[in-house]
Residue, then its C-alpha position, 0 to 999 in steps of 0.5 A: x500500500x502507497x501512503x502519501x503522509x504530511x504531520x504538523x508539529x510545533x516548534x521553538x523560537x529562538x531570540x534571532x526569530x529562528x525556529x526550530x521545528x525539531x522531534x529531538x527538541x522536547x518542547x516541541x510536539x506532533x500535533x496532527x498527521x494525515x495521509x489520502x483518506x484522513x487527518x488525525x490529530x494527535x496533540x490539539x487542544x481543540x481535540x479530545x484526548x481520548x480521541x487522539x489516543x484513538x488517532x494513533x492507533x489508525x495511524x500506526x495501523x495505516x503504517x503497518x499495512x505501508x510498503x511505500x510512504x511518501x511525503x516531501x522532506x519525508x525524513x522529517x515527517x518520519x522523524x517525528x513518527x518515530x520520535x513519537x513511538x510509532x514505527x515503520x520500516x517500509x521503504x520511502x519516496x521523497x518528492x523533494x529529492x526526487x525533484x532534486x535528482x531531476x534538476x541535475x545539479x542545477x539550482x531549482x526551488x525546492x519547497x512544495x509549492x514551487x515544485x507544484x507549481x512546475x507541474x500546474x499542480x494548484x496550490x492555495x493561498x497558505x493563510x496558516x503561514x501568513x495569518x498565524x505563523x507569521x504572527x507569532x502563532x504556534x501550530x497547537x494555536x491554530x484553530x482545529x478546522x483550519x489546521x485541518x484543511x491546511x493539513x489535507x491540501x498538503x497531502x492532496x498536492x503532495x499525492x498529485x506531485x508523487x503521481x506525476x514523479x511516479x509515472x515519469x519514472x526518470x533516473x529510477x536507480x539513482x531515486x531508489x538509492x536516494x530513498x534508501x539512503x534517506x532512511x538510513x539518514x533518518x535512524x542516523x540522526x535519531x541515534x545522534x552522535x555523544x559529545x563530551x561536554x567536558x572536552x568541548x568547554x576545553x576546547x573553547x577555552x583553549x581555542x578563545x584564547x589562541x583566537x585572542x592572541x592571534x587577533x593581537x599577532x595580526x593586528x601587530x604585523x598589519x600595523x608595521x606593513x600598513x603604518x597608521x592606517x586602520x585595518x579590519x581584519x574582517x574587511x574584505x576591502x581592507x584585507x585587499x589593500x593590506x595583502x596585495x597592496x592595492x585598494x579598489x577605491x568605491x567610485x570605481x568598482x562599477x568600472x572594476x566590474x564591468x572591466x571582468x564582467x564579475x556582474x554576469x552569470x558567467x564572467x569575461x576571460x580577459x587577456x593578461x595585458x587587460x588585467x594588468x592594465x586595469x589592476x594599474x588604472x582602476x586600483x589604487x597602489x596603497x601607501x603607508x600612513x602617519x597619523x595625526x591628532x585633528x586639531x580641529x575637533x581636538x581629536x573628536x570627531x565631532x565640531x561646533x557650529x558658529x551661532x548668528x549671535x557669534x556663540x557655538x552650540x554642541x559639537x555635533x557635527x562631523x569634522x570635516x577634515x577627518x571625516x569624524x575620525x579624530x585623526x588625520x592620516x598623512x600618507x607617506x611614500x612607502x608602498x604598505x601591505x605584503x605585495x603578494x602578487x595576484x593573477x586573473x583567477x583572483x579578481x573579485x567585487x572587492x579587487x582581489x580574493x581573500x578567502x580560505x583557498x586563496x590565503x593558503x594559495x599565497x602562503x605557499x608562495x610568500x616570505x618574510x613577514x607576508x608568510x607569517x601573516x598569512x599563515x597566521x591568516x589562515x589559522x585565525x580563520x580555522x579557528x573562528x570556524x571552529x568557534x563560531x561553526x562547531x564549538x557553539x554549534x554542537x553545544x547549541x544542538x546538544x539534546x538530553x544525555x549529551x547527544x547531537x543530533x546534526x541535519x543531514x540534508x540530500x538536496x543541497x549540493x550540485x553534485x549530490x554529495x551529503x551536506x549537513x548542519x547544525x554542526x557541518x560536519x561535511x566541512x571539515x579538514x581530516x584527521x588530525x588537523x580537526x581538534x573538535x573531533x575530539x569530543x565525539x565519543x562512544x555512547x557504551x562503557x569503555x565503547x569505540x569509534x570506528x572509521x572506515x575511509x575509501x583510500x583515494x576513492x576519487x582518484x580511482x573513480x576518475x581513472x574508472x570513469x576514464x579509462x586512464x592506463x596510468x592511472x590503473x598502473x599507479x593504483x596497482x603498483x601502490x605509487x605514492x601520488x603525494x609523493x610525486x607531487x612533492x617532488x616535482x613541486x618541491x615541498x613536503x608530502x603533507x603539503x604536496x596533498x592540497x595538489x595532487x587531485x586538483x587537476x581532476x578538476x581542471x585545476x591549473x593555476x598556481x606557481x611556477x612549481x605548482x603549474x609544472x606539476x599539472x602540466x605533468x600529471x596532464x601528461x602523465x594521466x593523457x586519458x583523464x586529460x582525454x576524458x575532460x575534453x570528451x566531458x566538454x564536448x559532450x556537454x556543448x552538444x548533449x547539454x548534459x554528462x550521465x554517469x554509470x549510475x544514471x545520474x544526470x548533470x544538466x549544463x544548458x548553458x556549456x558552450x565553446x569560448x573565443x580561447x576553444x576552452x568550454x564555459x563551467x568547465x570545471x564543474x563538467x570536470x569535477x561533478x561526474x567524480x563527485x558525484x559518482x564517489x560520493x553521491x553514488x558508491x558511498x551511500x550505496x555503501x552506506x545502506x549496505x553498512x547500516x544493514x549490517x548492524x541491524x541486530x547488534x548493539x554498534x550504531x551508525x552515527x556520521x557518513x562523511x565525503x568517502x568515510x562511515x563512522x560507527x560507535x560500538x561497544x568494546x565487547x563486540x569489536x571483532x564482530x563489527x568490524x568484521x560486519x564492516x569489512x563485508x559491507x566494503x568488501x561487497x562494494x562492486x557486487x553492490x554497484x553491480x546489483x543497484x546500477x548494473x555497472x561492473x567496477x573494474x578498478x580496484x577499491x581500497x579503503x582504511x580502518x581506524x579505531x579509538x576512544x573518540x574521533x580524533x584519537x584514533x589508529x590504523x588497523x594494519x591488518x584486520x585479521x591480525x587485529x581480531x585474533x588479538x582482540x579475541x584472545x582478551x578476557x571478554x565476559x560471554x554475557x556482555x557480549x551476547x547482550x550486544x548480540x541479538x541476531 
């Protein structure tokens, strides 16, 4: 039986006028839940109690006798059943993600009525949102008829979109993974992740303070390169003039803008001789300052205006010859700032960019006092993200006993990959480079945090998907990438990492160094290099790149540019690995994993990018990682089973174990690890008690 299903819910407010609609919030509660036939409510005050309780048993009868249960945002819908005692197990159908899979990875609304509306689906003026919710009304507020009728026109629209999407029956493997993987992110975020509160207040407190100091740091070193002219570090303009010494004054950005076409969809290409020509008339070289005390509003800011009478009045008027500064800068002949030099792939509204990419870019290639400041850049940036993203993020999402509960969310990013929220744990750099992984622990006494990490899993898609002879050479015979990319660059392996992937991308500006090691892996890698200009072709003529799975990405606008380069020629590049490594083989596997642990006490608690943490308790390691093994191990069988498509390179992937998931060590040798788990004093009882099937 297909059931199409909408609920209504109450929901907090925050002091910014957020909401927060969550099941996990325990003020917040489900107050109505319909589907085709009948709407019930469950938690209004215009309702009798005895006849919600009698509500709850048809619903739960009504989801015993569903194989398909539809809905838009079903992850959400299902959530707040489940919350709320009822179950299901059944399979899904989301109208949003299907939507979402459909647009190909180009930006379309994704709300109801928007999706309705593409179809000729009718939809009503929504006066709950507008003369109750809007107004500060909360749902269990609205009265009964009205809720009721809002309720079943969603469901009878939601049912009309469903058909529609069912009968067109488009990218029918790519939607079954997509649904079976929203459930399994259902029960996922249900579990929830367990912080260590503790850890957390350390970490904040450790981070505060080195954010202070580096603040200190930074505006020490701006001072001395800038002379007396005030920097904010949060200023985009300001950051421009400091790091390459050039200012875009306000009377000629529209001249800027219009010079590289930054105001269009899709940006000019300008000559180098265009870009060095507008970065020496439009921009404005910046000089260093001496400051002196205004005499003439003594340093205020602030002047008296002369009376008829020849008295003056308050000083309330802005001084003029320091624009209400206090201080008059005198500018010297010194150029200020770091000079850092910039190219055409760094112009942006404000001049030049100065965001995270580009920061480490010019680190990588400074000296002197240009490298200290970027380098201390770089770190103040990290640690305000963690601050301001993860530290009050997680202790904000923090519900009873300590547990997380972060939104994964399918339908945001062009490529299909996994974004999530609240914290983004998707964003994030690996391993030991994230102190904040430190608070996530193990729910069980003495438990572990397992992850299992596909080695490398893009680098082997694009040679699947290209059918690059060396590529398939240097996966078999184990060659260290990073380390050729190191030596031809000449830097560490750690740093050689930023680089080595980027030319599955397109990527080709950099330094001299950097510019060599692309042009080397194009060489060396001729069939990705054949791939990527096949993909842009195909792109100009077909308008969209399919994958082996089905999915589609839609370029409507690819086109052939006056230099015989393709317009989004990087996102032509860079969506089918993505998207194939991480919005296909992932997930599938990720299913496959959560499967496995059905039964057993570990639980799934966190997919991210190429990776699937487990917590899980100590008693029962051996059988979890055992059960995860399988799962990877199965990973062409299962390509094979849900997209017809045989893998024909090899996949490998890393295990590691810890107390938390920042701390953690490589298994070497699984089998090894197990036979001497195994021989450890382990009480049968407790490990039967993590066993039930």
């Amino acid at each position: 039986m297909k059931t199409v299903l909408d609920i209504e819910c109450t929901f907090q407010t925050d002091t910014k006028g957020k909401r927060d609609p969550s099941p996990f919030n325990p003020l917040n509660k489900l107050v109505s839940v319909g589907y085709e036939e009948e709407y019930y409510a469950t938690d209004h005050p215009d309702v009798v109690f005895y006849c919600q309780v009698y509500n709850r048993d048809r619903i739960q009868d009504r989801l015993n006798h569903t194989t398909l249960l539809i809905g838009h945002n079903i992850k959400f819908d299902l959530q707040w059943l489940l919350e709320c005692g009822f179950t299901y197990d059944g399979e899904l159908w989301d109208t949003m993600l299907y939507e979402y899979v459909k647009a190909g990875g180009v930006h379309t609304p994704m709300n109801l009525s928007d999706c309705c509306t593409r179809y000729g689906i009718e939809t009503k003026t929504d006066v709950v949102k507008t003369e109750y919710w809007d107004k500060g009304k909360n749902t269990d507020e609205i009265p009964w008829e009205i809720l009721e009728e809002y309720g079943k026109q969603d469901v009878k629209i939601t049912k009309e979109l469903f058909e529609i999407q069912y009968a067109e029956n488009l990218y029918q493997p790519t939607i079954k993974l997509t649904n079976d993987f929203c459930y399994v992110l259902t029960q996922m975020e249900r579990t929830g992740i367990k912080i260590d509160e503790h850890e957390l207040n350390r970490i904040d407190k450790k981070y505060t303070k080195r954010f202070a100091e580096l603040k200190d740091e930074l505006e020490t070193l701006a001072q001395e390169a800038m002379g007396d002219t005030p920097i904010n570090l949060n200023s985009s303009n300001d950051k421009c003039a400091l790091i390459y010494s050039r200012r875009l004054p306000k009377t000629r950005k529209t001249k800027w803008r219009d010079t590289f076409g930054l105001d269009n969809k899709y940006p000019s290409r300008v000559s180098n001789g265009t870009f060095v020509r507008a970065t020496r008339d439009i921009l404005e070289v910046e000089y260093k300052t001496k400051a002196e005390h205004c005499s003439l509003c003594a340093g205020t800011g602030r002047v008296a205006k002369k009376r008829k009478d020849g008295t003056y009045g308050a000083p309330r008027y802005i001084c003029s010859p320091c624009n209400g500064a206090g201080v008059l800068y005198h500018q010297l002949k010194q150029v200020a700032g770091f000079k850092c030099k910039p190219d055409a792939t760094k112009v942006n509204t404000n001049g030049f960019k100065t965001d995270k990419e580009t920061l480490i870019e010019l680190q990588q290639a400074a000296t002197g006092d240009a490298k200290d400041f970027l380098t201390k850049m770089v770190e103040y940036n990290a640690i305000k993200t963690y601050l301001t993203s993860f530290v009050a993020g997680i202790r904000k999402g923090i519900r009873g006993q300590s547990i997380l509960h972060p939104q994964f969310m399918q339908a945001v990013t062009a490529t299909g990959r996994l974004s999530s929220r609240d914290p983004n744990f998707q964003n994030q750099p690996r391993g030991d480079t994230f102190p904040i992984r430190r608070v996530v622990q193990s729910r069980f006494k003495s438990g572990k945090i397992i992850e299992v990490d596909f080695a490398q899993l893009e680098f082997r898609v694009a040679v699947e998907l290209s059918g690059d002879k060396q590529g398939r050479v240097d996966i078999d015979e184990g060659t260290d990438k990073h380390q050729f990319t190191a030596d031809i660059i000449g830097c560490t392996r750690q740093e050689a990492k930023a680089h080595t992937f980027k030319p599955l991308y397109g990527g080709t500006t950099g330094t001299t160094e950097e510019q060599d090691y692309y042009s080397a892996f194009e060489n060396r890698h001729s069939g990705i290099t054949n791939w990527h200009k096949q993909l842009g072709d195909g792109a100009i003529k077909y308008k969209e790149v399919v994958l082996p799975s089905g999915r589609t990405y839609s370029f409507p606008h690819a086109k052939r540019l006056g230099n015989g380069s393709v317009s989004s020629a990087t996102k032509i590049k860079n969506y089918p690995v993505q998207g194939f490594a991480t919005a296909d083989i992932v997930p599938a596997v990720t299913v496959e994993v959560y499967q496995e642990l059905l039964g057993i006490d570990a639980v799934l608690i966190n997919t991210v990018h190429d990776s699937v943490i487990v917590d899980t308790p100590e008693e029962i390691v051996d059988v979890v990682l055992l059960r995860l093994c399988k799962a990877f191990d199965r990973t062409k069988d299962i390509i094979k089973e849900r997209f017809n498509y045989n893998l024909t390179v090899p996949l490998a992937y890393d295990i590691k174990i810890g107390s938390n998931w920042l701390d953690m060590k490589e298994i070497k040798d699984v089998n090894e690890y197990i036979n001497e788990y195994r021989q450890r004093p382990w009480a049968e009882g407790s490990r039967a008690g993590s066993i039930q099937g």
